[in-house]
ROGU-386525 format. One record per residue: residue number from 1; x, y, z of N, C-alpha, C in turn. Coordinates in steps of 0.02 Angstrom, whole numbers. Atoms other than C-alpha are relative to their C-alpha. Last residue first. Layout:
residues N
NUM_X_Y_Z_X_Y_Z_X_Y_Z
...
end
This chain:
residues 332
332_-31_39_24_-294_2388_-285_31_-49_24
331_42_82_-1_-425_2474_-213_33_-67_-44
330_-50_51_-42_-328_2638_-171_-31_-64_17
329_69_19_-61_-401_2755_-270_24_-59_19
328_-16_86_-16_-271_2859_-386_-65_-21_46
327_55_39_25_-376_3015_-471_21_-67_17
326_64_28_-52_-283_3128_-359_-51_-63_-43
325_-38_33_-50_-93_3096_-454_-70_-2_74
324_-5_-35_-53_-171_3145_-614_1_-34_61
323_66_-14_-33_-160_2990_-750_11_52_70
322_2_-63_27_-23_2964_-858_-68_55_44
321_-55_-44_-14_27_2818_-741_14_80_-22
320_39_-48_3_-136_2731_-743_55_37_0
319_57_-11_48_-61_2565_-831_-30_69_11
318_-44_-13_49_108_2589_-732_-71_11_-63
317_-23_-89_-9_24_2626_-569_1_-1_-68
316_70_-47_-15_-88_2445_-592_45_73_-21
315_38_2_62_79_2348_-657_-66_67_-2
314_-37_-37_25_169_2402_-488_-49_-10_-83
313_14_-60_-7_23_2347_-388_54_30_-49
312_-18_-14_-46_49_2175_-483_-22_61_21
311_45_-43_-40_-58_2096_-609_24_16_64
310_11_-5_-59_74_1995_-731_-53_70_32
309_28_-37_-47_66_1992_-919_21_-11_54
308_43_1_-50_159_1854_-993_3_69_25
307_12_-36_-63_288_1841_-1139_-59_-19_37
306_-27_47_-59_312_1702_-1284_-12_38_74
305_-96_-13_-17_333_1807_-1435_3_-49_71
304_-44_-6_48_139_1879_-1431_73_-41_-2
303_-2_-51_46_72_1895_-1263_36_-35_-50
302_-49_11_29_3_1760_-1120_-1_54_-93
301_-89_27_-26_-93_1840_-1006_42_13_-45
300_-42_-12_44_-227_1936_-1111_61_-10_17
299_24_29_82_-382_1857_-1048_54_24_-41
298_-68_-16_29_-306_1849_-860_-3_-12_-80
297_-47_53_36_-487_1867_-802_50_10_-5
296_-64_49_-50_-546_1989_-694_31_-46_-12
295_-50_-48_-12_-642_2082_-828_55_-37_-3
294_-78_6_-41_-754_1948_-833_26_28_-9
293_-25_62_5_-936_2007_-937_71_-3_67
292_55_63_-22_-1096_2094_-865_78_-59_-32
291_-5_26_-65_-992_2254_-846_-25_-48_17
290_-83_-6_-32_-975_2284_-1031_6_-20_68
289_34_3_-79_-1158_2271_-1090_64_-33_22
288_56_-31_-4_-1144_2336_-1274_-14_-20_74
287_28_-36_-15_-963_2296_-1279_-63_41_7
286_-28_-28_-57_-969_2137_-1233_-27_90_7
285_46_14_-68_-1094_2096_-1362_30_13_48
284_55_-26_3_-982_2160_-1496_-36_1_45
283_-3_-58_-21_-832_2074_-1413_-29_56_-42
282_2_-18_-66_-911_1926_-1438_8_65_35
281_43_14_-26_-935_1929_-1623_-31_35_93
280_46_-44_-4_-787_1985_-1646_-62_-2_15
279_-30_-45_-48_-709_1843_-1553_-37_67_-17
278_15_-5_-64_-786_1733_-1656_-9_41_49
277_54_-35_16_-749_1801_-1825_-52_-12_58
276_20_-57_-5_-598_1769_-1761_-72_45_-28
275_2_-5_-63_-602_1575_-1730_8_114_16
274_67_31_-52_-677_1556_-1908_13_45_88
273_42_-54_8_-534_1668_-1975_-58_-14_32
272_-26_-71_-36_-398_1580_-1888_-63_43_-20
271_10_22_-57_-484_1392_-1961_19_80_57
270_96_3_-4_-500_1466_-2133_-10_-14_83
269_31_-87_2_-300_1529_-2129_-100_-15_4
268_-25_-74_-49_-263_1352_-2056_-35_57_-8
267_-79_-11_-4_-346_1282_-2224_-1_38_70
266_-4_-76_-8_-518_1209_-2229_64_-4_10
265_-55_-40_18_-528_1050_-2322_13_66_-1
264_-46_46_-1_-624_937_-2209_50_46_-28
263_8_46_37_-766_1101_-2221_65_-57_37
262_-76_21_31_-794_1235_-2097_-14_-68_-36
261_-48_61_-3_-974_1231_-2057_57_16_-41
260_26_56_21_-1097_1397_-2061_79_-48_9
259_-31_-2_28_-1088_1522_-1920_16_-60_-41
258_2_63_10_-1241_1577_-1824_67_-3_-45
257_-63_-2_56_-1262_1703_-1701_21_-50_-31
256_-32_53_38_-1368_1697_-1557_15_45_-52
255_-21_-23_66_-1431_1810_-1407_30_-54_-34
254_-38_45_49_-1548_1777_-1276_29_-1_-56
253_13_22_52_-1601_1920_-1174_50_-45_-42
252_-54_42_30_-1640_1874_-995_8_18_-79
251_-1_76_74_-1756_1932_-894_63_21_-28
250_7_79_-35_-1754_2047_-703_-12_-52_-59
249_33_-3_-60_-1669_2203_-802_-34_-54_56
248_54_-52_18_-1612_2157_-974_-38_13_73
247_50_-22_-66_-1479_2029_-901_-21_67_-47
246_-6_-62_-26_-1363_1932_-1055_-74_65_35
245_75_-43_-24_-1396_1777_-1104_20_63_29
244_11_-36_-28_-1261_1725_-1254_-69_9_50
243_81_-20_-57_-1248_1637_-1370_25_7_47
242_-45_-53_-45_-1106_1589_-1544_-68_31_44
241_70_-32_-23_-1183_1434_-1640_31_55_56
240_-12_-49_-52_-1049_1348_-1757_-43_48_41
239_10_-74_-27_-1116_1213_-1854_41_49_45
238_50_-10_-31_-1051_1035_-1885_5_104_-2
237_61_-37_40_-958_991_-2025_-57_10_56
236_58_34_9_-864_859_-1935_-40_30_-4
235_-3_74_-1_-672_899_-1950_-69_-42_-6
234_-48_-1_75_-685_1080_-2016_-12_-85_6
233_61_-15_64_-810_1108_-1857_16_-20_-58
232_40_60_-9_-701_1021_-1716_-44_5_-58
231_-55_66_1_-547_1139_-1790_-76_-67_-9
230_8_1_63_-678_1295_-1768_43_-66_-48
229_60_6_7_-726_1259_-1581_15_-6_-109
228_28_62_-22_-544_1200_-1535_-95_11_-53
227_34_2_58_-455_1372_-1596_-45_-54_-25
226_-14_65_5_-412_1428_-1411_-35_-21_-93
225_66_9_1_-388_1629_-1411_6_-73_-12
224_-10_48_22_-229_1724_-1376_-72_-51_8
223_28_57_-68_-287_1881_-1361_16_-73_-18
222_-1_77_32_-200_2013_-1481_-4_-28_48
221_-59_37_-38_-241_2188_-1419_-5_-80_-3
220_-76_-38_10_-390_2313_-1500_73_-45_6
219_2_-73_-2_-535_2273_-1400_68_17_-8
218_53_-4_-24_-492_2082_-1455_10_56_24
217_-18_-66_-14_-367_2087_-1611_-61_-22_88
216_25_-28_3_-342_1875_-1641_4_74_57
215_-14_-41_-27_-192_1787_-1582_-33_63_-3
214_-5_-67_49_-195_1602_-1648_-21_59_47
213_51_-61_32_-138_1539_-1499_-53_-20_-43
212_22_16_85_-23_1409_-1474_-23_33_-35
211_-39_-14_30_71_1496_-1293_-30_-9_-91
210_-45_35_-8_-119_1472_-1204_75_41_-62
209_-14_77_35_-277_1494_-1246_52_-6_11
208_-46_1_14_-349_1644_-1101_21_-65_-55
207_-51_-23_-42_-528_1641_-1103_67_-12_-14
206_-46_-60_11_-650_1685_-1196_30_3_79
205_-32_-47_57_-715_1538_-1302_23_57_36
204_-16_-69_-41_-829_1414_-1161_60_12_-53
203_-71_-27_-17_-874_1270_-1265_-6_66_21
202_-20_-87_-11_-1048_1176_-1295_54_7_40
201_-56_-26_-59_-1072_1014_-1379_21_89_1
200_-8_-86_-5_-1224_949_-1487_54_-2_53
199_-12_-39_-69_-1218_758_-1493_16_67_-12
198_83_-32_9_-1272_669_-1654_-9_32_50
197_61_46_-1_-1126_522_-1635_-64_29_-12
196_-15_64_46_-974_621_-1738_-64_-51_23
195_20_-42_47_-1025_774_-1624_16_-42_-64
194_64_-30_-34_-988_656_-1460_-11_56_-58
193_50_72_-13_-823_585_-1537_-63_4_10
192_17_26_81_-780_750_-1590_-12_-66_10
191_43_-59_51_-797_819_-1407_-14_-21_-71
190_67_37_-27_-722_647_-1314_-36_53_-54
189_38_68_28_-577_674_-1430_-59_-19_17
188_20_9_81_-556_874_-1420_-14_-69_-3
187_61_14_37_-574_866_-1229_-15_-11_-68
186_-17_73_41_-389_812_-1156_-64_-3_-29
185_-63_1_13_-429_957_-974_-2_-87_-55
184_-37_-54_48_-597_1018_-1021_71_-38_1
183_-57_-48_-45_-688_869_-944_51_22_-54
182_-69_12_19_-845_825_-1052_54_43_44
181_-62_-21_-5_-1001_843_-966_58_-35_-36
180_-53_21_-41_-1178_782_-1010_54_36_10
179_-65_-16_56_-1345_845_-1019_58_-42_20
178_-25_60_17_-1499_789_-908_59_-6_-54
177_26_65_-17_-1499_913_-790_28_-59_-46
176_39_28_57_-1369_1053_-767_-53_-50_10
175_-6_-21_54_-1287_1160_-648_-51_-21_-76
174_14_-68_-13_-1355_1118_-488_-26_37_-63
173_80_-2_-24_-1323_926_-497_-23_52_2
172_14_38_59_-1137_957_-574_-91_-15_3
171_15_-61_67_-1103_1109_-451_-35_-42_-60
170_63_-23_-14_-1134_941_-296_-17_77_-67
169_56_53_4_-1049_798_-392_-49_77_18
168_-9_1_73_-886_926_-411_-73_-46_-10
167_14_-59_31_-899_975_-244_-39_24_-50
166_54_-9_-7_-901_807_-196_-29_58_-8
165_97_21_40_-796_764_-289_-26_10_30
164_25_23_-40_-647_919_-236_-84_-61_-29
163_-55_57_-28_-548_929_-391_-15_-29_69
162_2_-35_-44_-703_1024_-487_60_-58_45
161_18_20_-59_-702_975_-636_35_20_48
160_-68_46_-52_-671_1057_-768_-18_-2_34
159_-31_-47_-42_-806_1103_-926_59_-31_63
158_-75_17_-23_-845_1052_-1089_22_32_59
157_-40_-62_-6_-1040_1041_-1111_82_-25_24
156_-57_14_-39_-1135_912_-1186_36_53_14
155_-65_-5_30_-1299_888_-1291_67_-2_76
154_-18_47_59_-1466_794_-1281_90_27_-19
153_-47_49_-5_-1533_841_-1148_14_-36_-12
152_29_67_-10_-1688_899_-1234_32_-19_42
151_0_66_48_-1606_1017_-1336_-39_-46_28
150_27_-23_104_-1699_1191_-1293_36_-72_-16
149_69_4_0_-1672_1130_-1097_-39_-2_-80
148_30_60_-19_-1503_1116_-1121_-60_-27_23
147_18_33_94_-1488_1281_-1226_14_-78_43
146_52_2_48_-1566_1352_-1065_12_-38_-55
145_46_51_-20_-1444_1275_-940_-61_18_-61
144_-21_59_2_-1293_1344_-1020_-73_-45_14
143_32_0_67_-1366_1533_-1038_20_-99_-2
142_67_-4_40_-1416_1516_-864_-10_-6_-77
141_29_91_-20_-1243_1439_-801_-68_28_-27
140_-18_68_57_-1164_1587_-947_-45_-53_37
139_-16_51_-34_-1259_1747_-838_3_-74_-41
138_61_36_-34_-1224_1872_-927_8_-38_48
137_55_-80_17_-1058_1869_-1021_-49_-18_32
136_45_-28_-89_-935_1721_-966_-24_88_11
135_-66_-24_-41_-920_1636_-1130_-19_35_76
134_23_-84_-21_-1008_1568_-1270_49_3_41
133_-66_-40_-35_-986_1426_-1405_-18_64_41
132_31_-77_-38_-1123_1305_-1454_57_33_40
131_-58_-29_-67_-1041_1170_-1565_-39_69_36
130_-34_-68_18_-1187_1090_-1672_56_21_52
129_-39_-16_-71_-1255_912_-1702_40_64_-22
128_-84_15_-5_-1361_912_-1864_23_35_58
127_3_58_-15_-1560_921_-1869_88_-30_24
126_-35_66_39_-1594_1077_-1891_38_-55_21
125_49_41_52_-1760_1126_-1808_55_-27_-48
124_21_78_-51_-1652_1198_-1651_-48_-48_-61
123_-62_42_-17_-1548_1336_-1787_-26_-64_51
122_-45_13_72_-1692_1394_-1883_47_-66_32
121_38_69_22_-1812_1418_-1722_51_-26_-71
120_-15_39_-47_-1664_1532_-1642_-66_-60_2
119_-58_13_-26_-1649_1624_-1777_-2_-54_35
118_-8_21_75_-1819_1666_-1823_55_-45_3
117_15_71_-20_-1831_1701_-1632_-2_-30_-52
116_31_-3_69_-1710_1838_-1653_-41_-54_-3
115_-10_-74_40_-1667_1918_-1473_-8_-3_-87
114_-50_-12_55_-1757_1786_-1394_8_58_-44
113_29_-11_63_-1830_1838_-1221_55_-22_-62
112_-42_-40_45_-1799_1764_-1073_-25_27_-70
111_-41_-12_-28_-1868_1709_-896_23_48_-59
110_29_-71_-1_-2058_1678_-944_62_34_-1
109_13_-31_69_-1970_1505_-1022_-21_92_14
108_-67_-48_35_-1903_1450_-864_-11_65_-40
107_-11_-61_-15_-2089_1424_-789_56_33_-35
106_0_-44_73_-2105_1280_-930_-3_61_40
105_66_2_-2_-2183_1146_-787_-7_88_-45
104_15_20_48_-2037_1071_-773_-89_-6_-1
103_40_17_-7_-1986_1094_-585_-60_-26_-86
102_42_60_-30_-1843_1070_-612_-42_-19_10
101_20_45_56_-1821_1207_-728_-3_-75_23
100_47_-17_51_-1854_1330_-598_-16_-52_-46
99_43_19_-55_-1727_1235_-460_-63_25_-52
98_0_68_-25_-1601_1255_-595_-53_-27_39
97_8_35_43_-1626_1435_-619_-3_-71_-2
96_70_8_-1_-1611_1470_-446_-13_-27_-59
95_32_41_-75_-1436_1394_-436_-78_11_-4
94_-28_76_25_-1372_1473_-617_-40_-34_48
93_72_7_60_-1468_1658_-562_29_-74_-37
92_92_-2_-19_-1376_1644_-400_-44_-14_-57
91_-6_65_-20_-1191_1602_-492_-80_-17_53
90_-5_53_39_-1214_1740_-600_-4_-84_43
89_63_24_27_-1261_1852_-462_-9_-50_-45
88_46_42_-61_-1103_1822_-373_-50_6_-22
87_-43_74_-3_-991_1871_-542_-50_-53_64
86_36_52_55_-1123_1992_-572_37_-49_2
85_94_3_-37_-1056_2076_-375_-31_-42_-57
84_-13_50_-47_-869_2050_-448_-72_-18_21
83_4_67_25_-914_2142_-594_6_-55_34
82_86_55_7_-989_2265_-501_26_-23_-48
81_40_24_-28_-821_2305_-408_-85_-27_-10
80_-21_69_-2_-727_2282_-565_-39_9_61
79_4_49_47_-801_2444_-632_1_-70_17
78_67_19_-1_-805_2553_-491_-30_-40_-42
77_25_34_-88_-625_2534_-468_-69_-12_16
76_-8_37_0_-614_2567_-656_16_-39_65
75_49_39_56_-701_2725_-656_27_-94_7
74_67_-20_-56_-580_2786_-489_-77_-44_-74
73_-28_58_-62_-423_2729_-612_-79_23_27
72_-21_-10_-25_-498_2816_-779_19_-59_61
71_24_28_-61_-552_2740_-920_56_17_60
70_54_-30_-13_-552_2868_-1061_-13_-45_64
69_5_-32_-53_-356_2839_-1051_-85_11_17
68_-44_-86_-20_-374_2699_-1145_-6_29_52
67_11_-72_35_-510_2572_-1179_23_66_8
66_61_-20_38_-463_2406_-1160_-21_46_-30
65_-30_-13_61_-289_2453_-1078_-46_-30_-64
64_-36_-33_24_-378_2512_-961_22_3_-42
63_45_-75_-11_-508_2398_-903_58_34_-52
62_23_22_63_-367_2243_-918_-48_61_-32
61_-46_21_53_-260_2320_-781_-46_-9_-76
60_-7_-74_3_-417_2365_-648_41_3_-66
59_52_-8_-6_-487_2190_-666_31_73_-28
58_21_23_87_-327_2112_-679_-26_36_-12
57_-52_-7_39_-276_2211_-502_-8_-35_-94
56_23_-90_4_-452_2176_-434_41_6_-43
55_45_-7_37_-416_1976_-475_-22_63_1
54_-38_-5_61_-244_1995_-387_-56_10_-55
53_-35_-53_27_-328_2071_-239_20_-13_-72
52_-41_39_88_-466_1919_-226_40_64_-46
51_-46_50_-25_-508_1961_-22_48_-2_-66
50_-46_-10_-53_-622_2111_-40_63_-28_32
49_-39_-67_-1_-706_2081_-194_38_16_51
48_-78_30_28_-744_1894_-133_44_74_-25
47_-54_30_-73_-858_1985_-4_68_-33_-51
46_-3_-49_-15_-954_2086_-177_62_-17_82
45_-50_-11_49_-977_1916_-255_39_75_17
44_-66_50_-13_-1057_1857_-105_58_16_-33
43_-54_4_-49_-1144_2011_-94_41_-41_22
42_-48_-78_17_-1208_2005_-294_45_5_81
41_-58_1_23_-1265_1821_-221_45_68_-33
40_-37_36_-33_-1389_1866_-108_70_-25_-12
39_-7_-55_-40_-1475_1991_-213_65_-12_37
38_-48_-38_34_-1493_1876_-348_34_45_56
37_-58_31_16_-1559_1748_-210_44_43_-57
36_-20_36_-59_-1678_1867_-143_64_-30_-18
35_-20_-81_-16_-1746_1941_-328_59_-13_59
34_-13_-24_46_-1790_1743_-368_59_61_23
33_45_-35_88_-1872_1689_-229_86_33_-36
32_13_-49_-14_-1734_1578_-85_-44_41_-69
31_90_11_-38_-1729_1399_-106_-21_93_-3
30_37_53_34_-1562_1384_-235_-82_16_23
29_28_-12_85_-1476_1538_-192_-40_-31_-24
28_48_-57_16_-1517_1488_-14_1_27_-48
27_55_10_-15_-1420_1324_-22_-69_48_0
26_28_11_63_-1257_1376_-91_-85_-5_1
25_-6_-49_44_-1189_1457_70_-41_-11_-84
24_49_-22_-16_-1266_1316_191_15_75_-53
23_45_3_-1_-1175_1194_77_-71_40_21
22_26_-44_64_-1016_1263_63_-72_-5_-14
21_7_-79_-13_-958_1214_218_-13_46_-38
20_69_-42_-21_-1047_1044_173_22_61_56
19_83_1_28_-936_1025_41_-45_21_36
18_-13_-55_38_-760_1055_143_-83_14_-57
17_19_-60_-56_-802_946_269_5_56_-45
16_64_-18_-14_-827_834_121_-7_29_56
15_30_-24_65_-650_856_39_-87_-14_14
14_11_-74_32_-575_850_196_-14_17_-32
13_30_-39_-84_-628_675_266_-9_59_-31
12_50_-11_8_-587_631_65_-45_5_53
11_8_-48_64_-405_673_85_-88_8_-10
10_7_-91_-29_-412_598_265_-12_56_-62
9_54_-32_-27_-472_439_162_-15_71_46
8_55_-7_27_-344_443_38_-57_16_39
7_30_-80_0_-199_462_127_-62_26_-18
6_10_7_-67_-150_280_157_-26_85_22
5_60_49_-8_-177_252_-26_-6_-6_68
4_67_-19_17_-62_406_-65_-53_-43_40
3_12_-45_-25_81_332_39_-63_41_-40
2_-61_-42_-22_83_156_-36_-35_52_25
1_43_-60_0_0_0_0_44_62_0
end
């Protein structure tokens, strides 16, 4: 027996004391009305503001060099603190949501409006498995759980598990119903295996990709972007479906975007243009409701040439540095 296998069960002592200290925190998003549990979670997300410096520091960093000097330091302190707050509502309107469409009795539906419903009867009436690509605008576990309600549970999402299971058993029951998961980390085979059987699969698109790139403009500044959704498309002619829910006051509007199938013989340059015509896409809809997406990400870590960003206080000065010496604000 070796030293792991004698570790295992204190490992999984602490990985369910650790669940149900999360339990009485998750629990009232789920039971609590609607308004209540949004409410509830904007101050969760509003307590992690106070602890998750390096995520302010992104927050404040990325802001800026987004959109220039017009974003000041004091603007961009008030910026990332309500993104942190939709970062905790997002995860309320995922939890109640869930408990809505449990009950299956078609309340969801009052929740959103489609923003083309032409559109969005076109693309569920055809018959071929599609890639649904979005990102963390709105609230994504609502837009996730709706287009798993619109298939049937019938398709698959790519996401990572959670390294605590029981964690990972209890976001997985929350999150979805009858869909499945593919784990992000080694997904292109299960993904084209599962869109090769008649399986719809949905991918998260804006976040950091890594040294490989391709390196599309996003507001302006080459993002290294993953090129998985348009790769899986060239290989099995499936669709590209770019969505979105994004908060119209207490509903939801549902946005799509459709992009037709890469072929077997798309070239590289077809596969870079696919995955940027993405990105614009997105960052269209960003910017029309800018504080509903992640900031706080590290979406423009890795640079060009091999470099890395970092989010230090020295980074923060250096981004507002042209900036009058009262407009600092000390939330960094």
């Amino acid at each position: 027996m070796t030293a792991s296998d004698l570790l295992r069960p204190l490992v999984l002592a602490r990985d369910l004391l650790l669940a149900l200290l999360v339990l009485p925190f998750l629990l009232p998003l789920r039971l609590l009305p609607w308004n209540a549990s949004c409410a509830l979670g904007s101050l969760y997300g509003l307590a992690a503001w106070t602890v998750m410096g390096k995520a302010r520091r992104a927050g404040l960093v990325n802001l800026r060099r987004a959109y220039g000097t017009s974003m000041t330091r004091p603007a961009a302190g008030r910026a990332v603190r309500t993104v942190f707050a939709n970062l905790g509502r997002s995860l309320a309107e995922g939890a109640r949501f869930s408990a809505l469409a449990a009950r299956n009795d078609g309340a969801w539906e009052t929740l959103y409006d489609a923003e083309d419903p032409a559109l969005e009867a076109r693309i569920l009436a055809d018959p071929r498995p599609k890639l649904f690509v979005t990102g963390h605008l709105g609230s994504w576990e609502v837009a996730m759980q709706m287009l798993d309600l619109r298939l049937g549970g019938r398709g698959a999402a790519v996401a990572r598990r959670v390294d605590n299971p029981f964690l990972d058993a209890l976001v997985r029951r929350v999150r979805r119903g009858g869909g499945g998961f593919i784990e992000k980390r080694g997904a292109v085979a299960p993904a084209l295996a599962a869109l090769r059987s008649g399986t719809s699969v949905a991918v998260l698109l804006d976040e950091n990709g890594g040294r490989p790139g391709p390196f599309p403009l996003f507001f302006g500044r080459p993002a290294s972007t993953r090129k998985t959704p348009a790769l899986l498309s060239a290989l099995t002619g499936a669709p590209i479906v770019v969505g979105a829910a994004v908060r119209r006051g207490e509903r939801f509007l549902f946005r799509l975007a459709l992009l037709e199938p890469l072929s077997e013989a798309s070239s590289p340059r077809d596969v870079r243009d696919a995955t940027e015509r993405i990105v614009r896409i997105w960052e269209t809809w960003i910017r029309e409701d800018p504080l509903q997406w992640r900031w706080i990400h590290w979406r423009w870590k890795t640079r060009p040439g091999g470099g890395q960003e970092t989010y230090t206080r020295r980074d923060v000065r250096e981004a507002f540095s042209c900036d009058a010496p009262d407009a600092e604000e000390a939330s960094a």
